[in-house]
N, C-alpha and C positions, 0 to 999 in steps of 0.2 A: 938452368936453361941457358942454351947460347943467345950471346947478344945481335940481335940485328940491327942495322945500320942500312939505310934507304936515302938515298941519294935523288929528291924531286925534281924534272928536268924545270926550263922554263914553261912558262903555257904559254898563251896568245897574249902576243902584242899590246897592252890597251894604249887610249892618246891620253897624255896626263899637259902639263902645263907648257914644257920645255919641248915640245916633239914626241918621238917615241922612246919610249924605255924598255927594256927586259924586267919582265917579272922576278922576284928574289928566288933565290934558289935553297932550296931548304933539306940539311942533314940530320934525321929522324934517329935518334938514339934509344933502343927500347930492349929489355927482356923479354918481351911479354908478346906470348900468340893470340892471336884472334880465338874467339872462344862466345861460347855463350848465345843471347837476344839482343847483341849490343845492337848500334846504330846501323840502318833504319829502322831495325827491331822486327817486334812479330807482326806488327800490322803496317808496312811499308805503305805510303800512299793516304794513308786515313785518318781524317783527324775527327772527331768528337767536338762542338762546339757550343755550349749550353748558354747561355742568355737567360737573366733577370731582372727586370727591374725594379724590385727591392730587393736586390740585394747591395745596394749603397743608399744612403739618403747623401745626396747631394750636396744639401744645404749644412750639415754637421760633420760632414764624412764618416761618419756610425756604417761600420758592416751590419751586416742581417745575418748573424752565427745561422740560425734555421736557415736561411736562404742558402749561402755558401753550404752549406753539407748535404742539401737536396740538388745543388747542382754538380757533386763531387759525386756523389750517388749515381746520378743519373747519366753521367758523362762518362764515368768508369765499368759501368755494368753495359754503357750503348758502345763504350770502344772495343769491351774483352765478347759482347753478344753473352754476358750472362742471364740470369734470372733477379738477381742482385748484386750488390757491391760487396759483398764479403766476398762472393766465388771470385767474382774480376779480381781484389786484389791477391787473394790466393792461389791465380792464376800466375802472377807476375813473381811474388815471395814467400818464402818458406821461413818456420819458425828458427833455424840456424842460418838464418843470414844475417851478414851485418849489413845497414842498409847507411847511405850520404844521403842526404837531401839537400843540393844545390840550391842555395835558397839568391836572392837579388837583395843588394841592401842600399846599392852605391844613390838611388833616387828617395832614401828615407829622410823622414820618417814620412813623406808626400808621398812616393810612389817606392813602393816594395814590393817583395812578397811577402803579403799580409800574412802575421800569425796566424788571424785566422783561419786561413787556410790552410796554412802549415801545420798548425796545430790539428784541423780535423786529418791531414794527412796523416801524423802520427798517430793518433788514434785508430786509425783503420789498419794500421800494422799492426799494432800491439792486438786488436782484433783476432786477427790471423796467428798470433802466437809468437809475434817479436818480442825481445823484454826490450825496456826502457833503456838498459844499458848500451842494446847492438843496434842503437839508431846515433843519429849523428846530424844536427843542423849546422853547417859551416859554410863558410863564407872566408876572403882575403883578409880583409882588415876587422882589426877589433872596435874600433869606434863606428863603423857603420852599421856594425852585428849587434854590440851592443844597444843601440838607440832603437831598437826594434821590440824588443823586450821579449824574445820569443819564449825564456823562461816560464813567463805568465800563461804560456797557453799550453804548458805539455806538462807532463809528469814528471815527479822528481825522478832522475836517474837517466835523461835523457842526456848527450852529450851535444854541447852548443858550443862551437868551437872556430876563433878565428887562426888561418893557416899564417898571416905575417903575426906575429904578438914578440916586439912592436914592430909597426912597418920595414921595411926592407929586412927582416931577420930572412936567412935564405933555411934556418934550422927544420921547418915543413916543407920542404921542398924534398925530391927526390933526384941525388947527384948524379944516377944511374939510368936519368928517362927522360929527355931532355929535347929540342927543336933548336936546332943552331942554324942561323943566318944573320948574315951583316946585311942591314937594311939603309944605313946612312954614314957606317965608317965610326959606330958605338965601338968603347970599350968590351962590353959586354955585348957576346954575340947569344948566348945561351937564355931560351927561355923551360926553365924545369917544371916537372911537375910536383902536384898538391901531392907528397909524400902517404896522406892517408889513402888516395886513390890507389897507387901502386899497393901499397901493403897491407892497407887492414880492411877497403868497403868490398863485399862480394856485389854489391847494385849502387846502383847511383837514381835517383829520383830530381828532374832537374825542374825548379821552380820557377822560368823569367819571367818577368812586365810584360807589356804595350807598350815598346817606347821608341820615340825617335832617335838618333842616335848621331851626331855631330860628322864621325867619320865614318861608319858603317852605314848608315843610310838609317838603319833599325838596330834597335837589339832586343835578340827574343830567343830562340831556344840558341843557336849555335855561337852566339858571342856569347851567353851567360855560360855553357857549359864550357868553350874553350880558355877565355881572357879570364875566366873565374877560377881558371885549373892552372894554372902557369903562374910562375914568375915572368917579372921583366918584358910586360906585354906591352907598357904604354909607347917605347920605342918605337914602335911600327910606325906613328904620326913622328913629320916632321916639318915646321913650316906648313903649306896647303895640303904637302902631300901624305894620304896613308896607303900603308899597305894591306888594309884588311880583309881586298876581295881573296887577297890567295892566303893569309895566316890565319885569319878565322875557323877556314876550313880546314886547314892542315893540322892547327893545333887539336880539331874536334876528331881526327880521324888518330891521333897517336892511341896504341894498346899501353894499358889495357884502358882507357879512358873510354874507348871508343864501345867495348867490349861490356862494359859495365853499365854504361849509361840505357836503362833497359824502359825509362816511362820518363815524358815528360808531362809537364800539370801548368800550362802556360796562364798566369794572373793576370787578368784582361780588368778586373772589377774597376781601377783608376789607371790610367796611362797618360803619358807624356808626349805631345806631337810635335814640340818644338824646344831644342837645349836639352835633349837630353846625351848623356844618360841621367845625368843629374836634373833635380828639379831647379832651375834657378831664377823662373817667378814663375809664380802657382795661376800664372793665364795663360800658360801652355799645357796645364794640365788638365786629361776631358776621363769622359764614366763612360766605359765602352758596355760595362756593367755583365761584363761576359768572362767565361773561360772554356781553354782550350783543353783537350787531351788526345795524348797520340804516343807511337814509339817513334815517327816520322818528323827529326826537326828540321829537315826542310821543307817538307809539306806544309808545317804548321807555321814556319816564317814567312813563306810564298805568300800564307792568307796572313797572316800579320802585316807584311807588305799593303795588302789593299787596304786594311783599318785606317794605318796611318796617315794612306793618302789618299781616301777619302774624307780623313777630316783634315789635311794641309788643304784639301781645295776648299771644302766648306770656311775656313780662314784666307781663302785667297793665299796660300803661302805657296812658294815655289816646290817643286816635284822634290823630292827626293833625290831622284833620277836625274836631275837636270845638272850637267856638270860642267856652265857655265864658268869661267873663271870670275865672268861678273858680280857674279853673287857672293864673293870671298869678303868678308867683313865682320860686321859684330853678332855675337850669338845670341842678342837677343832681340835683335830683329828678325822674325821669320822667312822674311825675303832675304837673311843671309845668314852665312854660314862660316866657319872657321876653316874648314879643309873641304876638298872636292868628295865630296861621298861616296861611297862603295859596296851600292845594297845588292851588286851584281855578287858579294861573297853568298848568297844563298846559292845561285846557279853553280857557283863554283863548283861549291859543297857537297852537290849532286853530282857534279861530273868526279868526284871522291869515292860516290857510291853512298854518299851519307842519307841518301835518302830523294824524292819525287821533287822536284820545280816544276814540270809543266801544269800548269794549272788546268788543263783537260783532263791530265791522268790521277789529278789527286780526288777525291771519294770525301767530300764533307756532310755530316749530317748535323743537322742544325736541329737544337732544343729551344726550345721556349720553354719556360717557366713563370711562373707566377710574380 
């Protein structure tokens, strides 16, 4: 297949610290056509949004395996309009696929995505007529993958796999699909892709948090899928400034990344409202006690969006949104922050095509549960 090469002009102007600047400019290197249910997917607009509250005990942090799999049920059969959750996920996979499941590790072993829910994810494939072999939990690095213990909740034969082993190895990566721009006058302008994505997943299944997010404002489906699939992403931050309204999106729209990424399964059960992505004191961490489902991950960030800063006000913490240079300071004061934030990279994302931001036109149905 011939290779294309996409050349992104600037966008719009934003104000950053110094005056104004021009947006980076970004050259998309790919083999790969558009194809498939990829991103926004088959249900554009819509997200699934189930609530429990036992499904955490608070006080131990103990999941509720029954809870979690009644809300995975329930959430998957109200987004496909099945009868049950067998037909939804055999709506989305077939017994010869090889499926990825983007799983979040970087906030473990506090804030993840929980086995347990990854693990009933696997189990409703193999359901369907997956083997254990042509599934795939992976994640960047190996020490954050590992400390999760995902092995304990899936079947022998399942593949758990970190793409750097050991960090900075570029050997998972893919030299042939790649996002180049100089963002600060780096050696390295090239950020590649997770080499399994190109070559071996036919779907991708992406699993993020609840969480606030230092430079991005949040991170939920579209940084977990893009900054989880690349090399050489941390670059973008430099000093106060990041880049992440325009390379979040850009990265999440490269083929076939974009193409493959066909459900996401957003882990709302413990989230992060301040310092994240990482947990770095467990009193920034709250029980939203909820998850999401959609093929839509801007729709489902838009409403991640409001969780967040509806509990930053319930702590009196400063907006998100608020891109004071006042507020630049230590990360773990929640009235400050290390870089200016950039949660406008969901609107971006949309004007990508990746999927619904206005929040009129997005379609939420909300469950309760026991």
């Amino acid at each position: 297949m011939r290779r294309r090469t996409l050349l992104q002009l600037p966008v719009a102007l934003p104000a950053v610290l110094m005056g104004k600047e021009q947006e980076p400019k970004y050259r998309i290197v790919s083999r790969y056509e558009p194809h498939g249910d990829g991103m926004p997917g088959r249900f554009p607009g819509r997200v699934v949004t189930v609530k429990s509250p036992s499904s955490v005990d608070e006080t131990s942090g103990a999941i509720n395996q029954q809870s979690v799999n009644a809300m995975i049920d329930r959430g998957m059969s109200a987004l496909a309009g099945t009868r049950d959750a067998r037909e939804a996920w055999a709506g989305f996979f077939r017994p010869s696929d090889a499926v990825g499941i983007k799983v979040n590790c970087s906030g473990a072993p506090q804030v993840c995505s929980r086995p347990e829910i990854v693990g009933e994810i696997v189990r409703n494939l193999i359901t369907v007529g997956l083997k254990p072999q042509n599934i795939w939990i992976y994640e960047r690095f190996g020490d954050q993958l590992e400390s999760v213990h995902y092995d304990r909740f899936v079947p022998a034969g399942v593949n758990i796999v970190a793409v750097e082993t050991p960090r900075k190895s570029i050997l998972g990566y893919d030299p042939n699909v790649y996002v180049e721009t100089n963002f600060f006058g780096e050696e390295d302008t090239r950020s590649n892709l997770v080499r399994l994505v190109s070559e071996r997943f036919d779907k991708i299944i992406n699993v993020p948090n609840m969480k606030d997010h230092g430079a991005a404002g949040v991170t939920g489906c579209l940084k977990n899928i893009a900054y989880g699939n690349f090399s050489n992403v941390a670059r973008s931050h430099y000093g106060e400034k990041t880049n992440t309204k325009t390379f979040i999106g850009t990265l999440a729209s490269v083929e076939p990344l974009r193409s493959k990424t066909v459900l996401n399964v957003m882990d709302g059960l413990r989230g992060v409202w301040h310092g994240g992505p990482f947990v770095r004191d467990v009193r920034f961490t709250f029980y939203p006690k909820q998850m999401k489902f959609g093929t839509d991950p801007v729709a489902m960030d838009r409403l991640l969006l409001d969780v967040i800063e509806e509990k930053r006000r319930s702590e009196k913490a400063v907006s998100v949104w608020d891109r004071d240079p006042k507020y630049l300071g230590a990360k773990l004061d929640p009235n400050q922050n290390p870089f200016i934030r950039e949660p406008g990279h969901i609107g971006f994302a949309g004007t990508l095509g990746l999927g619904t931001y206005d929040r009129a036109a997005i379609r939420e149905t909300v469950l309760q549960l026991a």
